[in-house]
C-alpha positions as CSV (number, residue, x, y, z in Angstrom):
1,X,39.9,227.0,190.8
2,X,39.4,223.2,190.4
3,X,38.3,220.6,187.9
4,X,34.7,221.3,187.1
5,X,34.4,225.2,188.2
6,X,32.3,227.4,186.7
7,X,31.1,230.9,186.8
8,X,30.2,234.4,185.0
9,X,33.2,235.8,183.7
10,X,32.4,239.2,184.3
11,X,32.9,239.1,188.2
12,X,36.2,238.8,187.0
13,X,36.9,241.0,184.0
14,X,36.0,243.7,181.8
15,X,34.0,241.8,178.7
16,X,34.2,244.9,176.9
17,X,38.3,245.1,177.2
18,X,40.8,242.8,175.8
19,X,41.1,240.0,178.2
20,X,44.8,237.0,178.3
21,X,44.6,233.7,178.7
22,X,48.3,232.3,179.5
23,X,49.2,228.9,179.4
24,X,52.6,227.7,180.5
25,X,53.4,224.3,180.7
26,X,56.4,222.3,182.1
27,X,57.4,219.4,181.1
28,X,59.3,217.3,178.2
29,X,57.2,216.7,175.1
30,X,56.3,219.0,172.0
31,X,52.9,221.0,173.5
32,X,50.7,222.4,171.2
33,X,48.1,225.2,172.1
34,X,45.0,226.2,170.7
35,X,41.9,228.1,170.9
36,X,38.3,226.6,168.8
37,X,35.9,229.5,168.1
38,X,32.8,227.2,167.6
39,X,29.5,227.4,167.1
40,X,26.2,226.7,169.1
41,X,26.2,223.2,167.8
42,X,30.2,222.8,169.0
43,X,31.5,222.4,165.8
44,X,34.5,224.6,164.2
45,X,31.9,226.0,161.2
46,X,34.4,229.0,159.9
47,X,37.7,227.4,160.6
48,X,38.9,230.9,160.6
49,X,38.0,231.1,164.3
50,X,40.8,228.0,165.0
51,X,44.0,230.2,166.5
52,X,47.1,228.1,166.8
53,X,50.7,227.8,165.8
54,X,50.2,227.8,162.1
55,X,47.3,230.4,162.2
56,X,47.7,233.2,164.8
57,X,45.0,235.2,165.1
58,X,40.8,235.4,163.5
59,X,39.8,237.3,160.4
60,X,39.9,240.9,162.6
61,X,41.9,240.0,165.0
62,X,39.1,239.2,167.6
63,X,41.6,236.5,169.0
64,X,45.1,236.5,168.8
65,X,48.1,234.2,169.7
66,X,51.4,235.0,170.9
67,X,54.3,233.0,172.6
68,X,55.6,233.4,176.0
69,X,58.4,231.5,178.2
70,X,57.0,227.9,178.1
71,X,53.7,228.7,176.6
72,X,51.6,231.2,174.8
73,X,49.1,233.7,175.5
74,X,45.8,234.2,173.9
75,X,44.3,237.8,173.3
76,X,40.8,237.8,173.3
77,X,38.3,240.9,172.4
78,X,34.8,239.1,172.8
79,X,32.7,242.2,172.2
80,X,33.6,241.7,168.5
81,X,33.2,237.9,168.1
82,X,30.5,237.5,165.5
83,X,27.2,236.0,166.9
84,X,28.0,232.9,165.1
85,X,31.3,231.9,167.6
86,X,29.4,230.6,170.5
87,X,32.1,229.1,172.5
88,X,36.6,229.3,172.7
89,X,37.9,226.3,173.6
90,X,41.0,226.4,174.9
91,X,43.5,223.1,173.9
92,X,46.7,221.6,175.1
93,X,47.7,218.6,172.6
94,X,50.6,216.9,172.5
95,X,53.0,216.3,168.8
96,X,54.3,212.6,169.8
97,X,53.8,209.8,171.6
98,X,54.1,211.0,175.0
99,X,51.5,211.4,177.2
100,X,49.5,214.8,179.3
101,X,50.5,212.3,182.3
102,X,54.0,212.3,181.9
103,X,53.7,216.6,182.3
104,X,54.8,218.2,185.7
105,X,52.2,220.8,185.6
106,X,50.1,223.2,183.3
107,X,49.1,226.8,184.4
108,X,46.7,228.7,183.2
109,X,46.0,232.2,184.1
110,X,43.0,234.8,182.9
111,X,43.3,237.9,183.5
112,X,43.0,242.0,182.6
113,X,45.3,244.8,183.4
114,X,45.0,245.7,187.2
115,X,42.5,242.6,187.6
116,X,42.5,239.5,190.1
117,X,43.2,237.0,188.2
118,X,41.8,233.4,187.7
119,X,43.8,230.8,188.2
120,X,44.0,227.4,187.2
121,X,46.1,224.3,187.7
122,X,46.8,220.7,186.5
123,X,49.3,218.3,187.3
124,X,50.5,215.1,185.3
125,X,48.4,213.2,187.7
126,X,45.5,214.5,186.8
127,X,45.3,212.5,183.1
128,X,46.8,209.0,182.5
129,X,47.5,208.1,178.5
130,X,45.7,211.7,177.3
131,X,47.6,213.2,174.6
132,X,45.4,216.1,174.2
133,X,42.9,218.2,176.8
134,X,40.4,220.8,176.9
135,X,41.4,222.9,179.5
136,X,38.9,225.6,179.6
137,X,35.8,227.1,178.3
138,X,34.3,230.7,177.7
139,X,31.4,230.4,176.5
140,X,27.9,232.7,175.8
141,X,24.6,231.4,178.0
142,X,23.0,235.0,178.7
143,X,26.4,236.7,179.1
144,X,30.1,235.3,178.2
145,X,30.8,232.5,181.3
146,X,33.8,230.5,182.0
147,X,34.2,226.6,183.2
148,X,37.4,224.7,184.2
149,X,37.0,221.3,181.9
150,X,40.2,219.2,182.0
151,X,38.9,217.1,180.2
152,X,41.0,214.4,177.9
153,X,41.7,212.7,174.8
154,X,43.9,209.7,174.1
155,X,44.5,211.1,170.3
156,X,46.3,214.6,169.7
157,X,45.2,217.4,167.8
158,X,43.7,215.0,165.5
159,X,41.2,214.0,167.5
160,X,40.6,217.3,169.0
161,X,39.8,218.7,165.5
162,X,37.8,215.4,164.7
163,X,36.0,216.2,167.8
164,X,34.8,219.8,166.5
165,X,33.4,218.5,163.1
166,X,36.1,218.9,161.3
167,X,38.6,216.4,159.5
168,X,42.4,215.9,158.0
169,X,43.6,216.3,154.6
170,X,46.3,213.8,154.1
171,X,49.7,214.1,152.3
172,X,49.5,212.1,149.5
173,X,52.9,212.3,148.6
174,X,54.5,211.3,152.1
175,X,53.1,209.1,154.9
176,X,50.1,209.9,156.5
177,X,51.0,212.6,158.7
178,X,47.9,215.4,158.9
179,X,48.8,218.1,156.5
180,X,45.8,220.5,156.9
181,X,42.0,220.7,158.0
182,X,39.3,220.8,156.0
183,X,36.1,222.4,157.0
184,X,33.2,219.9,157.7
185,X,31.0,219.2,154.4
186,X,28.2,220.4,155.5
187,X,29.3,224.0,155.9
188,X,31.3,226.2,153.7
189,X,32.3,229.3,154.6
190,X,34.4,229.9,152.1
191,X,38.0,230.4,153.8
192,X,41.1,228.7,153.1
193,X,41.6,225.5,155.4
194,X,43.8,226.1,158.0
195,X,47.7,224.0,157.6
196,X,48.2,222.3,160.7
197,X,51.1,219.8,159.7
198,X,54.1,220.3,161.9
199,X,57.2,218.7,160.0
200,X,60.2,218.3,162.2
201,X,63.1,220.8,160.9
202,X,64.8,217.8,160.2
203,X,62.7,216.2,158.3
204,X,62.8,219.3,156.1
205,X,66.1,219.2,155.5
206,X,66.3,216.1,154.3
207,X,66.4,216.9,150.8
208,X,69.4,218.8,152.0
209,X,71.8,216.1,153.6
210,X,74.6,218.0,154.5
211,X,72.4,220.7,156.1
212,X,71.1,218.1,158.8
213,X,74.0,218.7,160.6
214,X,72.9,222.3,161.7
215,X,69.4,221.1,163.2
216,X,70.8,219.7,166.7
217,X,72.8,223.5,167.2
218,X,69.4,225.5,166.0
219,X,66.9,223.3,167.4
220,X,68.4,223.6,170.8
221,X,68.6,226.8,170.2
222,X,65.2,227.7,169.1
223,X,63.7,226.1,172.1
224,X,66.4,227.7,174.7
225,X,64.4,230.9,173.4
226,X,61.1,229.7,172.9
227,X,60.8,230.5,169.0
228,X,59.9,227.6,168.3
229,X,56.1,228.2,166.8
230,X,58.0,231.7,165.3
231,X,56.6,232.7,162.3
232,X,58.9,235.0,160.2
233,X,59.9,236.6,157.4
234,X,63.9,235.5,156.7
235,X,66.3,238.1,154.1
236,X,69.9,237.1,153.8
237,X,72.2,240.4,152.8
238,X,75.2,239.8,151.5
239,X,78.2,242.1,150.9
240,X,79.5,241.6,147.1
241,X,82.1,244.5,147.2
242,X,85.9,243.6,146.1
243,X,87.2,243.3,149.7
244,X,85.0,240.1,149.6
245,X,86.6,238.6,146.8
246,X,88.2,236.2,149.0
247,X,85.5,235.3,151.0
248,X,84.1,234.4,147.7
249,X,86.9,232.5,146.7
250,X,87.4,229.9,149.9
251,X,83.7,228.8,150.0
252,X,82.7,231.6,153.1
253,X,79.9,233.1,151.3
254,X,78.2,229.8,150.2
255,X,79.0,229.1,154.0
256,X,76.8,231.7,154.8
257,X,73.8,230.7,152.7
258,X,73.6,227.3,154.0
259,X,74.0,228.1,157.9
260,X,70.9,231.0,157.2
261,X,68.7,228.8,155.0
262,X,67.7,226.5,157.8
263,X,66.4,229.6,159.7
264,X,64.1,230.8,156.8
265,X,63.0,226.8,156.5
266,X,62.2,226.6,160.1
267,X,60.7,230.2,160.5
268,X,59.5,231.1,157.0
269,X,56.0,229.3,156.0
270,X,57.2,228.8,152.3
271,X,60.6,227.9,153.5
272,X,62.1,230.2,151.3
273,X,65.0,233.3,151.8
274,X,64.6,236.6,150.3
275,X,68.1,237.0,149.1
276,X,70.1,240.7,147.9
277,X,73.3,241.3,147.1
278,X,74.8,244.7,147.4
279,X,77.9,247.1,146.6
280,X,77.6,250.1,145.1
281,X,74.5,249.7,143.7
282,X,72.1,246.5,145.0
283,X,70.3,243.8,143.8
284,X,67.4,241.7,145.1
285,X,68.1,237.7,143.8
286,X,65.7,235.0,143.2
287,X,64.8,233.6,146.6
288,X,66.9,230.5,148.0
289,X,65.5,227.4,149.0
290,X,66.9,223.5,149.7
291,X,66.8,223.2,145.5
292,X,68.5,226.3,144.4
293,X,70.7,227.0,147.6
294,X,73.7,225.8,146.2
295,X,73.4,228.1,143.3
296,X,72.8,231.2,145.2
297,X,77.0,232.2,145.0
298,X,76.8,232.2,141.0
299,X,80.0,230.4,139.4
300,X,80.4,234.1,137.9
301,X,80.4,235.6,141.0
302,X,83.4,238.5,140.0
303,X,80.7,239.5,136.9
304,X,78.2,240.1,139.4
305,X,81.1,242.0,141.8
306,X,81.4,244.1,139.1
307,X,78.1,244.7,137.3
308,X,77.0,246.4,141.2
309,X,80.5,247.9,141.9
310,X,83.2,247.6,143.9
311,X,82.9,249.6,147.5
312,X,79.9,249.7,150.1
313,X,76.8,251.4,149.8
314,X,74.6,250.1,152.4
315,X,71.8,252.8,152.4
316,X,71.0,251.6,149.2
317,X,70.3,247.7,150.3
318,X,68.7,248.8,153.4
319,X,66.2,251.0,151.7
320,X,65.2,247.9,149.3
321,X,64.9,246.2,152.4
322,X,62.7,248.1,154.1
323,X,60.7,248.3,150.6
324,X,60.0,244.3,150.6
325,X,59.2,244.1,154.4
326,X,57.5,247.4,155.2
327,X,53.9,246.1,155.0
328,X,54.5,242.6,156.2
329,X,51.9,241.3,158.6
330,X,54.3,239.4,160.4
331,X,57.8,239.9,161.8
332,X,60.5,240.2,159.5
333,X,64.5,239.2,160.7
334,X,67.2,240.4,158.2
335,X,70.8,239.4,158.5
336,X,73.0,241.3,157.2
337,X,77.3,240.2,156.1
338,X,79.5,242.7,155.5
339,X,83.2,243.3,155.8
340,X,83.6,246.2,157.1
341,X,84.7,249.7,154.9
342,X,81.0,250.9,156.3
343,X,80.6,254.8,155.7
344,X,77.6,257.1,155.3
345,X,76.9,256.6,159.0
346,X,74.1,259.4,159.4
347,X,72.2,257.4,156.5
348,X,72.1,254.7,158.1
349,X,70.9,255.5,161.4
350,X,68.5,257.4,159.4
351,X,67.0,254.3,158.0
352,X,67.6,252.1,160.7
353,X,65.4,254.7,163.2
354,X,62.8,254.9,160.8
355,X,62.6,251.2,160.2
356,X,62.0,250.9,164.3
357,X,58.4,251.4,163.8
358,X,58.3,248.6,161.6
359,X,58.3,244.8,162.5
360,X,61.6,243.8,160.5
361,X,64.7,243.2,163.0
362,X,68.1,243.6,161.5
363,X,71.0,241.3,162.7
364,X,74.6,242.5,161.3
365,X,77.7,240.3,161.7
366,X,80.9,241.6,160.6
367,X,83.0,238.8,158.9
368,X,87.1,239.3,158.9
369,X,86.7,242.9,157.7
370,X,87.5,246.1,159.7
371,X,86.0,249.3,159.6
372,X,82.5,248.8,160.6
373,X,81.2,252.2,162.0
374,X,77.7,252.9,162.9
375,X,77.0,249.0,163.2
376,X,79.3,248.4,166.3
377,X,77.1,251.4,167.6
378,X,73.3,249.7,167.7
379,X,73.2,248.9,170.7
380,X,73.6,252.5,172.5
381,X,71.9,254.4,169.7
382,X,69.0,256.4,170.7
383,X,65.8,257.9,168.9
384,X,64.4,254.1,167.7
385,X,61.1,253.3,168.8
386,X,62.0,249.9,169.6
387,X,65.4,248.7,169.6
388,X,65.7,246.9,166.7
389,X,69.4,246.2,165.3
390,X,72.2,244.1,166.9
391,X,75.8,243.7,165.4
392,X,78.7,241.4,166.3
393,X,81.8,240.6,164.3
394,X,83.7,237.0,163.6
395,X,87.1,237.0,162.5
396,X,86.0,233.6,160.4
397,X,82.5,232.9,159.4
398,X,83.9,228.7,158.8
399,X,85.5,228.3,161.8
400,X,83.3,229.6,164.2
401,X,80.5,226.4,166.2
402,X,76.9,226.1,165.0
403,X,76.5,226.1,168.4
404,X,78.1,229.8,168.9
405,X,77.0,230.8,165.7
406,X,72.6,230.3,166.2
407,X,73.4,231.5,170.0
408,X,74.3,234.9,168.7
409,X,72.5,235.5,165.4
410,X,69.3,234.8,167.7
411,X,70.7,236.4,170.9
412,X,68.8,239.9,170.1
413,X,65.7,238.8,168.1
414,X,63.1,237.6,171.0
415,X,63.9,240.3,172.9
416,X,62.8,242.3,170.5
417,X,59.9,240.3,169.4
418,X,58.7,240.8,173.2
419,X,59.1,244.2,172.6
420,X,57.1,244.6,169.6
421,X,54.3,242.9,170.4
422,X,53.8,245.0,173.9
423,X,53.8,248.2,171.7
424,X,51.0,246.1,169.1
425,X,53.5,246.0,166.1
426,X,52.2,242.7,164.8
């Protein structure tokens, strides 16, 4: 289809069935994508309706948002749009100074399970100094229509939310970088505003100097897996039995904390990690953020050792765990350090089968220890509903690259978000 097309979406799909809009990009800046539920006047009324990185999906899940390789893909169930969202606007913006021109291409594809699909295509030389576009339109005039727009915007998302009547709540405290949206005055729907500030990992970590080192190794990372807009849930287990005195001792542990903080800063809205300890008995610690995370290995550590005893008990950890993240709306990824000396193997697979219906991924590493039993067994066991555990062991947790270390801890975890959003987990 080209530039200006338009037509009655139902020649093409089921209105009454959920119905994907994919848009995959190629090309080198930050893309952002979003959809504008608007009203007849064009104007984002209940900014509920505005799906994007920072707000996936509408009040009942009418529209949804989920990433794919070099995109995303919108769910849409229009039969249960209220009457009041006229029109989705679908939105490519850019978060920099680079330009839609400077893009090799931009796809976007609707379609329905065993449907012909509509197809749609744009090329850098379509635009010129655009950093944002309206790609398409579905829209209500007697029944739900579609229309190819591409059309442009020299600001970014900025000035396609200025565009739809609403406005930008400025950080006060920083520069004057958009922090949220604010409905327009003259409606109130009462809903929270929307945060659309995107502050570069490294920006975070500033508070944090000698964490900056670690966002080159993740960032490249997170983008070689297209997490990148990944919200998540981040809990840090952390072995406290006597075999890890030493680890204590040589600075591993506190090692450990700093190399998974950035994950929960990047992935975690409040940029916090849920924290536990565990030995014989378990403990859930105050969360760790860029204040507190050098205090999160206490100066009494060997107090602690011994107030939750001295050998491994995982069931115990993993069922308070599973407590904290069972009725999370959004995925949860656990990763959990132990030594080794792991026993009560039918437990565990107990809990770990039963957690596969849930959306919390664990990730185990194995650090200098031996013994590790039912964990270097995730990956062929049978009877989860998704799989949802991954193990691998280093023989020292210091010594090993950032650059190996973020490669493995997130080698297992998109596959598996994949997987649980096919089966409608989250």
């Amino acid at each position: 289809m080209i530039r200006g097309w338009k037509d009655k979406l139902e020649k093409y799909v089921n209105l009454n069935e959920e119905i994907c809009v994919d848009m995959q990009i190629c090309g080198n800046a930050e893309y952002d994508f979003c959809c504008f539920g608007v009203d007849r006047e064009g104007k984002l009324s209940d900014d509920r309706y505005m799906v994007f990185y920072n707000q996936r999906q509408s009040p009942e899940g009418e529209l949804s948002l989920e990433d794919i390789g070099n995109g995303v893909r919108f769910k849409l169930k229009l039969s249960k749009l209220p009457e009041k969202i006229n029109r989705l606007i679908f939105t490519l913006s850019i978060d920099g100074t680079q330009t839609v021109g400077e893009m090799q291409s931009l796809t976007t594809k609707v379609y329905q399970a065993g449907k012909e699909s509509i197809d749609l295509g744009l090329t850098g030389k379509d635009f010129s100094n655009e950093r944002a576009v309206i790609v398409i339109e579905i829209y209500r005039k007697d029944t739900w229509r579609i229309g190819f727009v591409a059309g442009g915007f020299d600001g970014g998302l900025s000035a396609l939310l200025k565009h739809f009547g609403g406005e930008e709540i400025k950080d006060e405290n920083t520069d004057d970088t958009p922090k949220e949206t604010k409905k327009p005055e003259a409606t109130n729907t009462g809903s929270e505003s929307v945060t659309v500030k995107k502050v570069s990992l490294e920006k975070k970590l500033e508070k944090a100097p000698h964490l900056v080192s670690l966002v080159k190794p993740l960032v490249f990372e997170l983008k070689k897996k297209n997490l990148e807009t990944t919200v998540a849930r981040v809990g840090l287990v952390l072995d406290i039995s006597g075999s890890m005195s030493q680890r204590f001792k040589n600075g591993t542990v506190q090692e450990i904390v700093n190399k998974t903080l950035p994950l929960a800063v990047q992935f975690d809205d409040d940029g916090e990690l849920d924290f536990w300890y565990y030995g014989t008995t378990a403990r859930r610690m105050k969360s760790v953020n860029l204040d507190n995370y050098m205090e999160a290995v206490p100066a009494d550590w060997k107090r602690l050792m011994m107030e939750l005893g001295g050998r491994n008990n995982e069931p115990t950890v993993l069922k308070m765990v599973v407590d904290a993240y069972k009725n999370t709306k959004i995925p949860a990824y656990v990763l959990f350090i132990t030594d080794g000396g792991v026993n009560n193997k039918k437990e565990i697979q107990n809990i770990i089968t039963e957690a596969s219906h849930l959306p919390i991924f664990w990730q185990f590493v194995g650090v200098g220890g031996q013994n590790y039993g039912i964990l270097e067994k995730l990956n062929t066991m049978t009877g989860r509903y998704v799989d949802n555990a991954g193990f691998f062991a280093l023989d020292d947790f210091k010594k090993v690259s950032n650059e190996e270390l973020y490669a493995r801890l997130l080698e297992e975890f998109p596959k598996w978000l994949e997987e649980i959003r096919k089966k409608g987990m989250i």
